[in-house]
C-alpha positions as CSV (number, residue, x, y, z in Angstrom):
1,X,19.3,-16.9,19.8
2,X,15.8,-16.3,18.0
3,X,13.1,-16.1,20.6
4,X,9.9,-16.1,18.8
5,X,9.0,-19.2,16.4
6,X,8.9,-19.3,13.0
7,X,5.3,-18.0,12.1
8,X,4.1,-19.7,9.0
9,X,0.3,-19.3,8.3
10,X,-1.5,-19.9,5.2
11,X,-5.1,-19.4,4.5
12,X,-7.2,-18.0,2.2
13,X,-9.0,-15.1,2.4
14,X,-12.3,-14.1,0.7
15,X,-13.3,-10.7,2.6
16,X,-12.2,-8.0,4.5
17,X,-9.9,-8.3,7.2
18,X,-9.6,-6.0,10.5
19,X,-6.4,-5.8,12.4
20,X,-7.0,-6.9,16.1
21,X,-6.5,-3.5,19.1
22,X,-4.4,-4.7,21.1
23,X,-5.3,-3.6,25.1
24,X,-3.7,-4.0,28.3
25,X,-5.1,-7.2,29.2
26,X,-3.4,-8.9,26.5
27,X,0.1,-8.3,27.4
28,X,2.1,-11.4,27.2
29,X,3.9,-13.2,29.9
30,X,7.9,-12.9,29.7
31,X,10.2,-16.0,29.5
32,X,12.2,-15.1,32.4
33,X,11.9,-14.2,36.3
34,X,11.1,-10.8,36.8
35,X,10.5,-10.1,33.4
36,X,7.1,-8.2,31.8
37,X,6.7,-7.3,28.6
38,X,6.5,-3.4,28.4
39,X,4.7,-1.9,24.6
40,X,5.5,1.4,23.6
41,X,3.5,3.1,20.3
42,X,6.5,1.3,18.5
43,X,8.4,-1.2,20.4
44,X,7.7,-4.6,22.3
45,X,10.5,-4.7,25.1
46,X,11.3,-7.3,27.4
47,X,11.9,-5.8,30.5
48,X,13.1,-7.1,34.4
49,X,11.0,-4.5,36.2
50,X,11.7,-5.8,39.8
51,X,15.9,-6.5,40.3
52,X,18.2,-5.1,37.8
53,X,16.3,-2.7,34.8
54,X,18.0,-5.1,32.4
55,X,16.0,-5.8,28.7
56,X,16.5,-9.0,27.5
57,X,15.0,-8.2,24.4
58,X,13.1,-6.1,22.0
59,X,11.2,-6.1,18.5
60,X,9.1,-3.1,16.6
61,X,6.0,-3.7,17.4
62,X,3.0,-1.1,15.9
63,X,0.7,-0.9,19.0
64,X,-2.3,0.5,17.7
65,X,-2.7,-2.4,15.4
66,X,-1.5,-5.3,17.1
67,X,1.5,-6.1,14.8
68,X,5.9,-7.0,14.9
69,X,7.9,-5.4,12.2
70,X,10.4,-7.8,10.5
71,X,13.0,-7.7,13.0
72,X,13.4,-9.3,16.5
73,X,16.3,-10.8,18.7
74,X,17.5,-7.3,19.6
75,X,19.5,-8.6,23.2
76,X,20.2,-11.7,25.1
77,X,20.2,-9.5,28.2
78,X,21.3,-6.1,27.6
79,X,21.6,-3.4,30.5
80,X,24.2,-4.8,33.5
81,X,25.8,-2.4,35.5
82,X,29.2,-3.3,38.0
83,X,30.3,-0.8,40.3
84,X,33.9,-1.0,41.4
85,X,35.8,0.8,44.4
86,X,39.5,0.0,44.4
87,X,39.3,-0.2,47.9
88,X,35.7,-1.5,48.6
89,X,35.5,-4.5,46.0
90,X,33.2,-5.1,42.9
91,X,29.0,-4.9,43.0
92,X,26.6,-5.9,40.8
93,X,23.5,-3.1,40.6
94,X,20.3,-4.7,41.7
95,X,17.4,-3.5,43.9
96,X,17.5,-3.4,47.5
97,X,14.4,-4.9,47.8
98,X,13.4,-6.4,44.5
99,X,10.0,-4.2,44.2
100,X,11.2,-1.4,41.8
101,X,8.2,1.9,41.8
102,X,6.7,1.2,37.9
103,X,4.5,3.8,36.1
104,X,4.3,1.1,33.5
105,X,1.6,2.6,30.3
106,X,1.5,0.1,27.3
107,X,1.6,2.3,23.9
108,X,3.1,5.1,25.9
109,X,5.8,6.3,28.1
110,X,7.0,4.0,30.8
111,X,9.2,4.9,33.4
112,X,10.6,2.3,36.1
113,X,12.9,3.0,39.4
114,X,15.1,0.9,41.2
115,X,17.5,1.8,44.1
116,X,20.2,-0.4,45.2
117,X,22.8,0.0,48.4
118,X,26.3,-2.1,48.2
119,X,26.0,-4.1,51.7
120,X,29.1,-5.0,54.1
121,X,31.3,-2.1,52.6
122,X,32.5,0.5,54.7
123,X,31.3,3.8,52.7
124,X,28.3,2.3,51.4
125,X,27.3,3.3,47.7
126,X,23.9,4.1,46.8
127,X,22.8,3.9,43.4
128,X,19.4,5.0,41.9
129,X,18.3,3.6,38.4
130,X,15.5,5.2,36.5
131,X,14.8,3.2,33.6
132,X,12.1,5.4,30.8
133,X,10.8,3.5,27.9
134,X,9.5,5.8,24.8
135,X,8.5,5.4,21.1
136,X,11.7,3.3,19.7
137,X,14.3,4.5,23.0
138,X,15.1,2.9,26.1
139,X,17.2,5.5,28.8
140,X,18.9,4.1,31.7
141,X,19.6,6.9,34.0
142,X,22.4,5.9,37.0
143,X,22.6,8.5,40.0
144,X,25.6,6.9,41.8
145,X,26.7,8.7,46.0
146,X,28.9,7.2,48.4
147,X,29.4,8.0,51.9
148,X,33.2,7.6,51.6
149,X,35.1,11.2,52.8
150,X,37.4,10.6,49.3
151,X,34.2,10.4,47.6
152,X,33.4,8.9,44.1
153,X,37.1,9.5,43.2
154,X,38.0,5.2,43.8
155,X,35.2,4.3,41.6
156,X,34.3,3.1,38.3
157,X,31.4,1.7,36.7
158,X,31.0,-0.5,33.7
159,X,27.4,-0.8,32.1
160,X,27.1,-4.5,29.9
161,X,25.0,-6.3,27.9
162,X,24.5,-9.5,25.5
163,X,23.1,-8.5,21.8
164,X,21.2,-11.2,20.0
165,X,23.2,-10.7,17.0
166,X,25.8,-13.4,18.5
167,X,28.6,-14.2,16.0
168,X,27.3,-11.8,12.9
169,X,27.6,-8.8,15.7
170,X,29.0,-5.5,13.5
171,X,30.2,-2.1,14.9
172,X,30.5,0.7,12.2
173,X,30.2,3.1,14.9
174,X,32.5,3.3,17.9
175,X,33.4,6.4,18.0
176,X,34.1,8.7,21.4
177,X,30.5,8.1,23.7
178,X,28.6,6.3,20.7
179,X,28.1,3.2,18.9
180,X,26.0,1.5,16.7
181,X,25.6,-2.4,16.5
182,X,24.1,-4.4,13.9
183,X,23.8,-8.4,12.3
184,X,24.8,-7.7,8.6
185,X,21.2,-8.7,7.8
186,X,22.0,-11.9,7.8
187,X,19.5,-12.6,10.4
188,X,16.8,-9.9,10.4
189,X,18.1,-8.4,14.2
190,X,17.0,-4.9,14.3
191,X,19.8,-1.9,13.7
192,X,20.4,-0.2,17.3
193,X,22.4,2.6,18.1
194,X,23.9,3.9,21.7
195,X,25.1,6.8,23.5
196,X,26.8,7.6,26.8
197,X,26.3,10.9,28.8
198,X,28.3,11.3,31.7
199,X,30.3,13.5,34.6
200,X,33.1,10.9,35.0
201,X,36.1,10.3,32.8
202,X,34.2,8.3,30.0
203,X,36.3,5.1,28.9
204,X,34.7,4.2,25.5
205,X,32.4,1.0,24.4
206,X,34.3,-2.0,24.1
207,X,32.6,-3.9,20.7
208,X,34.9,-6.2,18.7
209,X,33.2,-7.3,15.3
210,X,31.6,-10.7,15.1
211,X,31.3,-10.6,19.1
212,X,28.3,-9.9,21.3
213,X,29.3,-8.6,24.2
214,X,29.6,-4.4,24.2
215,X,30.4,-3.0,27.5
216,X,30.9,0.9,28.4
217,X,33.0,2.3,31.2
218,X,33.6,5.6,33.1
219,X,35.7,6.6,36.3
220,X,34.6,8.6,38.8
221,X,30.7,9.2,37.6
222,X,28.2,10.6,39.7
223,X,25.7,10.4,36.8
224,X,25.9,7.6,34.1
225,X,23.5,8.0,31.2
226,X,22.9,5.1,28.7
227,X,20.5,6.2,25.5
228,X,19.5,3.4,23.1
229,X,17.7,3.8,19.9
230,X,16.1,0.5,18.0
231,X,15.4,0.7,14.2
232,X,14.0,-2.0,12.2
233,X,14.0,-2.4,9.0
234,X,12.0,-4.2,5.7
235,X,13.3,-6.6,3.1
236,X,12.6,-3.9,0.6
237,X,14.2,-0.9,-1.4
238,X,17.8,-1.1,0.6
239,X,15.7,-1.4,4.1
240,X,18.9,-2.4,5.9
241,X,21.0,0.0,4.3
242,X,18.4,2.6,5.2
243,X,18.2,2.5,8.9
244,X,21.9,1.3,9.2
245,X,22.1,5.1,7.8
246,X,19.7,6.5,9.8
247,X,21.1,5.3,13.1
248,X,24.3,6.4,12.5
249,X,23.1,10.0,11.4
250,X,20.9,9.3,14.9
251,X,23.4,8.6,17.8
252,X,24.9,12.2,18.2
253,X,21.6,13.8,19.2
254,X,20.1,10.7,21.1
255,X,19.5,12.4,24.3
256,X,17.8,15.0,22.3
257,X,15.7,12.8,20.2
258,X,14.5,10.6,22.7
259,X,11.2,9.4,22.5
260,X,11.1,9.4,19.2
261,X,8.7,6.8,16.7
262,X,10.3,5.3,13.6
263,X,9.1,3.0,11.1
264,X,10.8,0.4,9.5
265,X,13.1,1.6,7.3
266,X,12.6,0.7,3.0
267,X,9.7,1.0,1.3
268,X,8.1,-2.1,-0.1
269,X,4.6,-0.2,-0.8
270,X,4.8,2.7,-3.6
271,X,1.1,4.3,-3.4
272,X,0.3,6.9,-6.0
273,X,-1.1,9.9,-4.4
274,X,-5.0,11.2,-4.8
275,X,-5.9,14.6,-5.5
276,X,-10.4,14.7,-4.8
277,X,-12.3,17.7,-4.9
278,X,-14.7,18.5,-2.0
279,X,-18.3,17.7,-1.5
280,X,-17.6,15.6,-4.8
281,X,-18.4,12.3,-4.0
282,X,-15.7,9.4,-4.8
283,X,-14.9,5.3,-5.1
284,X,-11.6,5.3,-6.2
285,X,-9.5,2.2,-6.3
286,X,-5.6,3.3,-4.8
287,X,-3.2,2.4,-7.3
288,X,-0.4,0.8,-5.8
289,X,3.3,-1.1,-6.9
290,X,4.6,-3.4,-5.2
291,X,8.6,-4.2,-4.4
292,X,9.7,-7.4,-5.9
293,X,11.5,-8.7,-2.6
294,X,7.9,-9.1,-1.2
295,X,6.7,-11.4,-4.2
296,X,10.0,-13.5,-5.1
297,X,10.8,-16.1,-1.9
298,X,14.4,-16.1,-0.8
299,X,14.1,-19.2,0.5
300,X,15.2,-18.8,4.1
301,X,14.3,-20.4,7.2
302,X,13.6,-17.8,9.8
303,X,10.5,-16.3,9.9
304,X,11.3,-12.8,9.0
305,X,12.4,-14.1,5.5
306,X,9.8,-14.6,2.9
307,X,9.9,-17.8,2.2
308,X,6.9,-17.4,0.2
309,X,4.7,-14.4,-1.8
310,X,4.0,-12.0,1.0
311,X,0.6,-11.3,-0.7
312,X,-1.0,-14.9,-2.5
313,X,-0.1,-17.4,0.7
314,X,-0.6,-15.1,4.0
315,X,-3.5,-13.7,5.4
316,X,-3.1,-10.0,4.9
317,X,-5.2,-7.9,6.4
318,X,-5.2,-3.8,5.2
319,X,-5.8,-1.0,7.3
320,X,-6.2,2.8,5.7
321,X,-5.7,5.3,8.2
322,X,-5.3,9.6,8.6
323,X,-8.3,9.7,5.9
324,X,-9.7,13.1,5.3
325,X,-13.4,13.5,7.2
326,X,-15.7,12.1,5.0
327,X,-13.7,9.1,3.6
328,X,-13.4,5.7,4.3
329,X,-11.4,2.7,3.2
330,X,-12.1,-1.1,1.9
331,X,-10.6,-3.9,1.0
332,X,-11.3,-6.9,-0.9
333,X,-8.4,-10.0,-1.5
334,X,-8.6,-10.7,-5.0
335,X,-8.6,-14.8,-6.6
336,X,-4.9,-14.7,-7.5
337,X,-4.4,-12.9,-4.6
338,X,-3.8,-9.1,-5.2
339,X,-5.5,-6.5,-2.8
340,X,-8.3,-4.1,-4.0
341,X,-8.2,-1.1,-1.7
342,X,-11.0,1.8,-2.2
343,X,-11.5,4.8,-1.0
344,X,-15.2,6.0,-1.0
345,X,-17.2,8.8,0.3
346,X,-17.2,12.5,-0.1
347,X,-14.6,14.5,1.7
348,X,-15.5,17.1,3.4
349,X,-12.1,19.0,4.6
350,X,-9.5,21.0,3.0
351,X,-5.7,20.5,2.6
352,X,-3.4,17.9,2.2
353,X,-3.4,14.7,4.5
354,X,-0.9,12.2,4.7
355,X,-2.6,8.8,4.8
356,X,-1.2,5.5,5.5
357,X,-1.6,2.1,4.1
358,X,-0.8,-0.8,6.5
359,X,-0.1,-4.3,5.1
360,X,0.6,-7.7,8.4
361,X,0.6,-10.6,7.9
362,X,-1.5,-12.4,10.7
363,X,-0.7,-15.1,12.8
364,X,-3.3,-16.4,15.1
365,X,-4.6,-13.2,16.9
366,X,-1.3,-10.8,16.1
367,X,0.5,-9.2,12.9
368,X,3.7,-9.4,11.8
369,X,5.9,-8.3,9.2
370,X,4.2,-5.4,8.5
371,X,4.8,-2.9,5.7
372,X,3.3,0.5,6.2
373,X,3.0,3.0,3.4
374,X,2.5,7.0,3.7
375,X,0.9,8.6,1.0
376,X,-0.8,11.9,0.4
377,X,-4.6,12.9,-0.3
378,X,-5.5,16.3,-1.3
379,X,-8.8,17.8,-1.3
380,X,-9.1,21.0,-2.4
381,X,-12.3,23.3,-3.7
382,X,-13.9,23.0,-7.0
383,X,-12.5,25.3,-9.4
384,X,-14.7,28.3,-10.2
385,X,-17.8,27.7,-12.7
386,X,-16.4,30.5,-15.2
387,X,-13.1,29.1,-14.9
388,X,-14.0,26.1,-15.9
389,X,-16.2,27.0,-18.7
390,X,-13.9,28.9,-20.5
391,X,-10.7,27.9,-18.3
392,X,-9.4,31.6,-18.6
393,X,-9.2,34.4,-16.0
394,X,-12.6,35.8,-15.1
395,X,-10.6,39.7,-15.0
396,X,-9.8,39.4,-18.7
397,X,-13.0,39.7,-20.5
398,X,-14.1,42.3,-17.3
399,X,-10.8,44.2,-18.3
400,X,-11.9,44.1,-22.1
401,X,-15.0,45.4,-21.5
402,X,-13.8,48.3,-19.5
403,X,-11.2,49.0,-22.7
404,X,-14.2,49.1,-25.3
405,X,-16.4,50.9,-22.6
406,X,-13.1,53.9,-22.0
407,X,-12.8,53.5,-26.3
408,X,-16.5,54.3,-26.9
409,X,-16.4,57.5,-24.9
410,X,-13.6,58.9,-25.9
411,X,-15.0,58.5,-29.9
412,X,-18.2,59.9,-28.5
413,X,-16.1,63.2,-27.2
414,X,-14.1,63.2,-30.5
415,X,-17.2,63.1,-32.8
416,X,-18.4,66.1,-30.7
417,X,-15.6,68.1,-31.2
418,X,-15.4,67.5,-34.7
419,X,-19.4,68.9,-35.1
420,X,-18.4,71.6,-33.1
């Protein structure tokens, strides 16, 4: 199911607008016991930080400026694990105590660790879960010991969860430890990939198409690794398609690209690049073209579709950022609508900067789908003044005049030898 409402806000706007910071104090309250939500620089997860380590869901979520991407509904609970011995019985993880230790940083790395001990078995199991949260992964870690002389050689673990995706779930990954899991756009849920690292004999994911529950298994595991990567994606320029692709290119190499940021994947924002000069001063207006999905309504009902013009019946606020020193960025909404951005100042730093322009839609005191642009400023030195007086190479007429200079004296020695 959809967990945040539809967000449908019209106004009008006649100056500019500043995206809200958001800080720790306004970090939401979670719809469920034991549940907090946890920000990284990219990412809004909803985490149980206290019994189990589960997430019951996630969105992108740009930190720095307060703003969701297009996508949300990631889980309905994702991140169960049962631990079986054949002789023992069946055990749900959860903390012994239900106070995991959190080093919990909103718009950074958080890192939470729970320890649970199977109670009224004979060889007791203990099992320690450290849960890390970075950029657009989530990393459940399992260290799993027994006391029992046979040791972990009657066991078996099996890792679960509940994606929002319900009946539209897709798998066109599943493929020895990985898998990726999607909604065939048909309802905005983000594009997530997985990966399982492990010392027991690995099982496989079990994912049927058009089902939500996925589940992972492995005998005989001392350590039971679970990577996740979450990719949204826009309405624009293939979006879907895009970060369907870039998962699936992604889910080999998860451990080693963890922590890793990602935007939303198409581009609805083409900006044409600047080239300025330094210490020449400059108000120059960006030009910019603009995907058609983001001005034609497609009519849906949930509120990542665009059910009306992105630009003429939101609030949009803009936000230019990475400018070279010297530079800074305005914006002004237009009558019908369209968004003047300048850039003004004099630059005052060499090389090539790649600069971003950040479209959100606002909805009380928070952005959402946001669209966020890269393009690149250069700033180089003025060209030289003989250059570009007589724009040719300042060695040639030196050159020249050395030639004529070499041909005079040797004429000069010539006439003498001739009056000789």
């Amino acid at each position: 199911m959809r967990t945040r409402l539809i967000r449908r806000s019209i106004a009008t706007v006649t100056g500019v607008v500043a995206l809200a910071t958001v800080g720790a104090l306004l970090v939401p309250t979670a719809a469920f016991a034991n549940h907090v939500y946890v920000f990284t620089d990219s990412v809004e997860w909803d985490v149980d930080v206290d019994e189990d380590g589960d997430i019951s869901d996630a969105a992108p979520f740009d930190f720095a400026n307060d703003s969701y991407g297009w996508n949300d509904d990631a889980f309905d609970g994702f991140g169960f694990l049962t631990l079986t011995d054949t002789v023992e019985g069946t055990w749900d993880f959860a903390d012994d105590d239900g106070v995991a230790v959190s080093n919990i940083v909103q718009g950074g790395t958080s890192v939470i660790t729970m320890t649970g001990t199977t109670t009224g078995w004979d060889f007791p199991y203990t099992v320690v879960l450290t849960l890390t949260l970075e950029g657009n992964y989530a990393h459940w870690a399992y260290d799993i010991s027994t006391a029992n002389p046979v040791g972990l050689a009657n066991s078996a673990v099996t890792f679960s969860g509940d994606l929002g995706s319900n009946g539209t779930s897709q798998y066109p990954v599943n493929s020895a430890n990985t898998l990726v899991s999607h909604d065939a756009s048909t309802n905005g849920d983000p594009v997530m990939g997985y990966n399982v690292v492990t010392d027991g004999v690995f099982g496989g994911w079990a994912a049927t198409a058009l089902n939500e529950d996925v589940e992972a298994t492995a005998d005989a595991a001392s350590e039971f690794d679970v990577y996740l990567v979450l990719h949204g994606y826009t309405p624009c320029a293939n979006g879907f398609e895009l970060a369907v692709a870039a998962v699936t290119a992604l889910v080999p190499t998860l451990p080693a690209t963890f922590g890793e940021r990602y935007d939303d994947a198409g581009t609805c924002i083409t900006v044409t690049p600047l080239s300025l000069i330094r210490g020449v001063p400059v108000n120059q207006v960006l030009v910019y073209t603009i995907d058609p999905a983001l001005t034609t309504p497609s009519g849906g009902e949930d509120w990542w579709s665009i059910r009306v013009s992105y630009f003429i019946d939101e609030l949009v606020p803009t936000v230019v950022d990475n400018l070279p020193a010297g530079l800074t960025a305005a914006s002004a909404v237009q009558p019908d609508g369209s968004i003047v951005v300048t850039i003004s100042g004099t630059p005052t730093t060499l090389g090539t900067f790649n600069s971003r322009l950040l479209f959100a839609q606002i909805d009380g005191e928070e952005g959402f789908n946001q669209i966020r642009s890269n393009f690149a400023i250069t700033v180089a030195d003025p060209p030289r003044p003989e250059l570009a007086a007589t724009g040719t190479d300042v060695l040639v007429p030196i050159g020249l005049a050395s030639l004529l200079l070499l041909t005079g004296l040797g004429m000069a020695v010539i006439a003498r030898r001739r009056l000789a």
